[in-house]
C-alpha positions as CSV (number, residue, x, y, z in Angstrom):
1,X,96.2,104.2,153.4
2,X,97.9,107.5,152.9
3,X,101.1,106.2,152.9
4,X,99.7,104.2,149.7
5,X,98.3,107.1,148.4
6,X,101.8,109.5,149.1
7,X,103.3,107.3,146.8
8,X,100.7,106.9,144.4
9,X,100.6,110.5,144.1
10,X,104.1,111.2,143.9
11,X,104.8,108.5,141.8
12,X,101.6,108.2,139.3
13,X,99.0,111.1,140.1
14,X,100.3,114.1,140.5
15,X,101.4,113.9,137.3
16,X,97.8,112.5,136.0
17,X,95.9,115.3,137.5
18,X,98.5,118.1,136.4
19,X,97.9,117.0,132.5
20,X,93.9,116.1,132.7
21,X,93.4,119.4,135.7
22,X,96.2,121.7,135.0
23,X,96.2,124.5,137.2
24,X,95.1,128.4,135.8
25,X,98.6,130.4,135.9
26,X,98.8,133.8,135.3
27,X,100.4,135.6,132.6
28,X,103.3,137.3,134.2
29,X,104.5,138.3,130.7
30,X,107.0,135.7,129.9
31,X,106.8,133.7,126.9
32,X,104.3,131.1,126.7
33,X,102.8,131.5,129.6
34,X,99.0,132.3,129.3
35,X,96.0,131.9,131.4
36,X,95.7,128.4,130.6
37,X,98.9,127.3,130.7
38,X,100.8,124.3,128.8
39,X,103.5,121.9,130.3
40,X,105.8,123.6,128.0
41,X,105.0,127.1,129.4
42,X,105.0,126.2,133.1
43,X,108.9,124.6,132.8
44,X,109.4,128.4,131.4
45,X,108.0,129.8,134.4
46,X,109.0,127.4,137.5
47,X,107.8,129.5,140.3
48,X,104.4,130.1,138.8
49,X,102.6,126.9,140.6
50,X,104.4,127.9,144.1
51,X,100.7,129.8,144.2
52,X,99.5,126.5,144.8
53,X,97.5,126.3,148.3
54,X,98.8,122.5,148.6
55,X,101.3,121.6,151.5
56,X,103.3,119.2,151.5
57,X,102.7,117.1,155.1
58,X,104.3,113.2,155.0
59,X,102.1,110.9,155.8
60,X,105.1,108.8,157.9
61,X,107.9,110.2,159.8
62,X,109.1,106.6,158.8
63,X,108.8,106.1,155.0
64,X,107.7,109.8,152.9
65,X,108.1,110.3,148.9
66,X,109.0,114.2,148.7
67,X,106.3,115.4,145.9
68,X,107.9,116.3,142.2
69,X,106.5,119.8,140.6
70,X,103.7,118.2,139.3
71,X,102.0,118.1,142.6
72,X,101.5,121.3,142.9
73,X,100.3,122.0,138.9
74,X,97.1,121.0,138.7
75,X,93.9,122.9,140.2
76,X,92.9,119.3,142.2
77,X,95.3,120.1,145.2
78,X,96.6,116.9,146.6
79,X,94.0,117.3,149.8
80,X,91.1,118.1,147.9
81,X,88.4,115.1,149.3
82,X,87.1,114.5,145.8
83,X,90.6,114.1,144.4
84,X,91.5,111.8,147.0
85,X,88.1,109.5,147.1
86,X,88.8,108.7,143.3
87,X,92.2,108.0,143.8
88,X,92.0,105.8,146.6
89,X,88.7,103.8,144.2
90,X,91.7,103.5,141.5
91,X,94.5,102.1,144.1
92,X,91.8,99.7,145.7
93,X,90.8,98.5,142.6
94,X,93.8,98.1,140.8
95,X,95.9,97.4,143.5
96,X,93.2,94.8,144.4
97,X,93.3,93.2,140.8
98,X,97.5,92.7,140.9
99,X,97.2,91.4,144.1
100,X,94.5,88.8,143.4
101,X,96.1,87.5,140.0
102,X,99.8,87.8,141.5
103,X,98.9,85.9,144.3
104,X,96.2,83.3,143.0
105,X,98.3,82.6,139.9
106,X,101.5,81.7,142.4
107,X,99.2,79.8,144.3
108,X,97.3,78.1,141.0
109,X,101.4,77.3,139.3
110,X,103.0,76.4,142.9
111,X,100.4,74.7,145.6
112,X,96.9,74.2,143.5
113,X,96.7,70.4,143.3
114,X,95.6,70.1,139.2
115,X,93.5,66.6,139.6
116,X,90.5,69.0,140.7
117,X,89.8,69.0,137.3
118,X,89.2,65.8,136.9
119,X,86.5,65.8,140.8
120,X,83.0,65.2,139.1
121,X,82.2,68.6,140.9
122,X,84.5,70.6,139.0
123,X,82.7,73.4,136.8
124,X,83.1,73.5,132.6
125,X,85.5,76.3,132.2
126,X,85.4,77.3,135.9
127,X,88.5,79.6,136.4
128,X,87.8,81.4,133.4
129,X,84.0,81.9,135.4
130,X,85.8,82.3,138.5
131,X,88.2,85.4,137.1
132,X,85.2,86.4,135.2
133,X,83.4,87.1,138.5
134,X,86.1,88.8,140.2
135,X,86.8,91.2,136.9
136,X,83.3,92.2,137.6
137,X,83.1,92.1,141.8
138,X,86.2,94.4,142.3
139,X,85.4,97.4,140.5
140,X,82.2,97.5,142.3
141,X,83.2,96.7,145.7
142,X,86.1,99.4,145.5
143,X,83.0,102.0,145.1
144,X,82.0,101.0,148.4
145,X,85.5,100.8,150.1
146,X,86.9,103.8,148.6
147,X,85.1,106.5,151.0
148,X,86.1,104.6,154.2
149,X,89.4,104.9,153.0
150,X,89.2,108.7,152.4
151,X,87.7,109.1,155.8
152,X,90.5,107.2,157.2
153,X,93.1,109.5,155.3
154,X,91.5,112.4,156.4
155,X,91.8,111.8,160.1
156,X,88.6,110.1,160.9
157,X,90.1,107.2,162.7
158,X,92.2,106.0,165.2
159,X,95.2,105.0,163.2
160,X,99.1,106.2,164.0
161,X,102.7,106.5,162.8
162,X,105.2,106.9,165.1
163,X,104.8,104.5,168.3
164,X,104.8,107.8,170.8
165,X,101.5,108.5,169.2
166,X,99.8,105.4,169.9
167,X,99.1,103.6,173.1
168,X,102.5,102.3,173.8
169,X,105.2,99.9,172.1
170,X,103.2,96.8,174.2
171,X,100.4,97.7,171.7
172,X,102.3,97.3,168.2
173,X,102.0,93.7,169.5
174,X,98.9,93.6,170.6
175,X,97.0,95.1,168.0
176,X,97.5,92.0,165.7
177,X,95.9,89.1,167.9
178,X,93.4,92.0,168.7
179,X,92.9,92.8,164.7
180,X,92.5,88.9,164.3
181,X,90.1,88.4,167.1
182,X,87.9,91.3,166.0
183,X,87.5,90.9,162.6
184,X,87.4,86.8,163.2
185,X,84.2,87.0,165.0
186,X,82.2,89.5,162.8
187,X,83.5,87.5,159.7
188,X,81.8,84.6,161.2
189,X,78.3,86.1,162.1
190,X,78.2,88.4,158.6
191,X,79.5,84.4,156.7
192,X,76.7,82.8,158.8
193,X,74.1,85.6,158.1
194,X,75.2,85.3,154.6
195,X,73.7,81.9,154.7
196,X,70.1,82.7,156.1
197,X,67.9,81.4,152.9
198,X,66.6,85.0,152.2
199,X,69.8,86.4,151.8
200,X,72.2,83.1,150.9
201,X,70.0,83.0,146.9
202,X,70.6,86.8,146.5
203,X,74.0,87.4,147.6
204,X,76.4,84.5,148.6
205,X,75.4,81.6,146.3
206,X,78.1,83.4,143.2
207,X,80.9,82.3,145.5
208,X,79.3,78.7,146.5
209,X,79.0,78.1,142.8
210,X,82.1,76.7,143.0
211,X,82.2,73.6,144.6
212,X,85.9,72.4,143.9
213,X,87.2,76.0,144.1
214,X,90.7,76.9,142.5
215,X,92.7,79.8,144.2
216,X,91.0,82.1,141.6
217,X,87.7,81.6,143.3
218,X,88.7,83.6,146.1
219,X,87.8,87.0,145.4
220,X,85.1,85.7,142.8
221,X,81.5,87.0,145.3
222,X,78.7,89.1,144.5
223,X,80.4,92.7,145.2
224,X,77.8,93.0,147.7
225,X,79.0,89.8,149.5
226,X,82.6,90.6,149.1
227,X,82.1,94.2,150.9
228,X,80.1,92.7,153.8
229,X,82.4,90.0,154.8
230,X,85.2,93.0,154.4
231,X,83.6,95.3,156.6
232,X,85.2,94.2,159.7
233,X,88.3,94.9,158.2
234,X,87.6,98.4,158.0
235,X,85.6,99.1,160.8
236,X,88.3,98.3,163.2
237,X,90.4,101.4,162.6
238,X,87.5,103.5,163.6
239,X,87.1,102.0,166.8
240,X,90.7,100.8,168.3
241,X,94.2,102.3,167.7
242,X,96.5,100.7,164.6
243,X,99.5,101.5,163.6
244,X,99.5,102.6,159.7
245,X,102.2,100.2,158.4
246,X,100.6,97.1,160.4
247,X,97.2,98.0,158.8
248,X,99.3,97.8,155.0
249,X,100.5,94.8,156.4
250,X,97.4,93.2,157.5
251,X,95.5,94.4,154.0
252,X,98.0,92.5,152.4
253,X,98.0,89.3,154.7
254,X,93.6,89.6,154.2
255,X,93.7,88.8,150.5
256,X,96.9,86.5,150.5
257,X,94.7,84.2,153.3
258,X,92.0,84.4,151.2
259,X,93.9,82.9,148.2
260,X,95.5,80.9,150.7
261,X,92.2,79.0,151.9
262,X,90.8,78.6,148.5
263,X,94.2,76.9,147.1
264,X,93.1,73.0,148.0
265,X,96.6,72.6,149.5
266,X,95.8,70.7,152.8
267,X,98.7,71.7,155.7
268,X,96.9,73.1,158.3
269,X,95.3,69.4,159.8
270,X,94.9,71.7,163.2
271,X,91.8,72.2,165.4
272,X,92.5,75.7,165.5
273,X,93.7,76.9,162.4
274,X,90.6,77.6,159.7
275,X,92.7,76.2,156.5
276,X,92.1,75.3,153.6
277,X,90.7,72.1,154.1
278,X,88.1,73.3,156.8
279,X,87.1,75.9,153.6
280,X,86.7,73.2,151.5
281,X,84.3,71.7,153.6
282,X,82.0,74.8,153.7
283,X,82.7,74.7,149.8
284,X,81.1,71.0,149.6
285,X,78.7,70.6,152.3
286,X,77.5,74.5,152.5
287,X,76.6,75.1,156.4
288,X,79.7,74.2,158.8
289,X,82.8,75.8,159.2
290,X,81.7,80.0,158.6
291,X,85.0,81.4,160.2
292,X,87.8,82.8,158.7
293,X,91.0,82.3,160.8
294,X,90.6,80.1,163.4
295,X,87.7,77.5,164.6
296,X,86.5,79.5,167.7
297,X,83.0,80.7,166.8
298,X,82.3,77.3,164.3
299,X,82.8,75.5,167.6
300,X,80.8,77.8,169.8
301,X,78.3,78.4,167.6
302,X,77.9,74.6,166.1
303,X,79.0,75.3,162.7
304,X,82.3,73.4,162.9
305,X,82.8,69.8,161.2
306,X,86.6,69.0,161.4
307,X,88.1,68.2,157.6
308,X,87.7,64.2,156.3
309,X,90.6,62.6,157.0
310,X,91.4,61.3,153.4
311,X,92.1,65.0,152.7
312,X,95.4,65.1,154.5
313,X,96.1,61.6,152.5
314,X,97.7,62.1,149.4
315,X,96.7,58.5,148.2
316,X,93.0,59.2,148.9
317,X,92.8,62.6,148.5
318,X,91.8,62.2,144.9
319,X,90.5,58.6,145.0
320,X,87.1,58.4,142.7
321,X,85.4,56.9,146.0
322,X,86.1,59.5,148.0
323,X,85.1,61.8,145.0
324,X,81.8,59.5,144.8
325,X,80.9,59.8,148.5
326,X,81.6,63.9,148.7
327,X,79.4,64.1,145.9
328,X,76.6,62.0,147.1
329,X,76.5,64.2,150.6
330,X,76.9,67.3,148.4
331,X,73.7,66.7,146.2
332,X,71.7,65.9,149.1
333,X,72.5,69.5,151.0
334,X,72.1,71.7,147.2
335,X,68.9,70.1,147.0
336,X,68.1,71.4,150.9
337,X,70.1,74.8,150.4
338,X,69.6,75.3,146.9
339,X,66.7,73.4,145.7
340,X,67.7,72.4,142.3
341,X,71.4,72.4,141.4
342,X,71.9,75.2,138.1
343,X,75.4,74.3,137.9
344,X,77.4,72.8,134.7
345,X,80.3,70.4,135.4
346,X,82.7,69.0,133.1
347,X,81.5,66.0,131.2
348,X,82.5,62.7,133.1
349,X,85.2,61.7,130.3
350,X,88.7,61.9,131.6
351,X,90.2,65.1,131.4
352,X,93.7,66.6,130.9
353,X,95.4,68.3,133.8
354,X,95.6,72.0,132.7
């Protein structure tokens, strides 16, 4: 993440911190300049902030945005641990928001097959509830992922730039199947823990509130929910080498796969692959199918129920029997996981595709 936040700084910070924190210059006798000095005065007397204790260090021998003058004119130096914890808290959430609504709403125009509105599962203005949800989740979460973040910017874990510094160019291969496999199997044990009854009313039932999920649903979790299953992510820094552009990479790919598996676009008819149509089964029948890349631990632990068929069948896919017989299965495992079912659907009139 410093990389990120180099060129948030350069670009956006520096700049915010040197108009809301600018830094105490002297008065050196020249016109304007005072004690508490105004941008006007400092471009009068340019070699007043070279004081500044900040120095300049890129975070990438392969990508670096050289710092304007306004990163060394406020009295928050670039390195101060406060200065970056709230910065990285505004780039995760933020960064997390345009991400989310770029990449649902591609998915929602371009894959997200509109006749879910019309399953009797669907909820009464769900993606409005759905974005509602993740407005309220990301801000939250970010509180929680912003000071692993810092600690990884400040050295804390075992992430490198230039391949000599890492364990050798076989790794920068490696360390993807290895980031996969990691993070797979705690996703799976913190999704199945998510689902013990004491903790599955508290925490996870927000995102199982949709049943029918659009690619908005996604990020829509409890925030507590949403930082659990993203621990792993983060956690795996600390304890094995990662290069820093693969881990901007894999950040990326992370919330693009979520989309991706919420997006009711059935491709992936593989016993491998956890898709989309392995997600909606969790989504409809609750208890099967807790992993988030691959099949592995649903089949080891046995949580996996391969997808119905008549999902990868365009002509049955939305068939009102099919619907009929997902709902009648559906009803019976709310009433065992849930008790009673607190949700509002859409009336049973036909409805327009939106």
């Amino acid at each position: 993440m410093d990389i990120i936040l180099e060129g948030f700084d350069t670009f956006v910070f520096d700049r915010l911190y040197a108009t809301l924190l600018p830094a105490q210059f002297p008065n050196n006798g020249l016109s304007g300049a005072s004690g508490n000095a105004t941008f006007s005065s400092i471009r009068e007397v340019p070699t007043a902030y070279a004081k500044s204790t900040y120095q300049y260090h890129p975070a990438s021998e392969y990508l670096s945005f050289q710092p304007t003058q306004y990163a060394y004119m406020s009295r928050w130096n670039r390195d101060d641990w406060w200065r970056q914890a709230l910065s990285l808290y505004l780039i995760t959430w933020l960064f997390g928001l345009v991400v989310y609504y770029v990449c649902a709403t591609l998915s929602y125009v371009f894959v997200f097959d509109k006749a879910t509105f019309n399953h009797p599962k669907y909820l009464k203005n769900q993606i409005r509830q759905e974005i509602r949800q993740t407005n309220i989740s990301l801000p939250i979460m970010a509180i929680f992922t912003a000071p692993i973040f810092t600690l990884e910017v400040r050295g804390y874990s075992k992430m490198y730039d230039a391949t000599a510094d890492g364990p050798g160019l076989w790794y920068n291969y490696l360390q993807f199947p290895l980031f996969i496999a990691f993070t797979d199997f705690f996703i799976y044990w913190i999704h199945r823990g998510l689902h013990h009854p004491f903790v599955y009313k508290r925490l996870h039932k927000p995102h199982h509130k949709w049943i029918m999920p659009t690619p908005y649903a996604s990020h829509a979790f409890h925030p507590a929910d949403g930082y659990l299953q993203g621990v792993p992510y983060h956690v795996f820094p600390f304890l094995f080498p990662l290069q820093k552009f693969a881990y901007v990479f894999l950040f990326v790919f992370i919330n693009i796969w979520t989309v991706l598996i919420h997006d009711g676009e059935y491709v992936a008819d593989s016993p491998i692959i956890n898709g989309a149509a392995c997600h909606t089964m969790h989504h409809l029948y609750f208890n099967y199918n807790y992993g988030q890349f691959t099949t592995l631990w649903d089949r080891l632990g046995g949580s996996y129920r391969k997808p119905n068929d008549e999902l990868f069948r365009k002509e049955l896919k939305m068939c009102k029997e099919v619907w009929q017989k997902q709902t009648e299965e559906m009803e019976r495992v709310v009433k065992e996981v849930e008790g009673e079912d607190d949700r509002t659907y859409e009336p049973d009139e036909p409805k327009k595709m939106r």
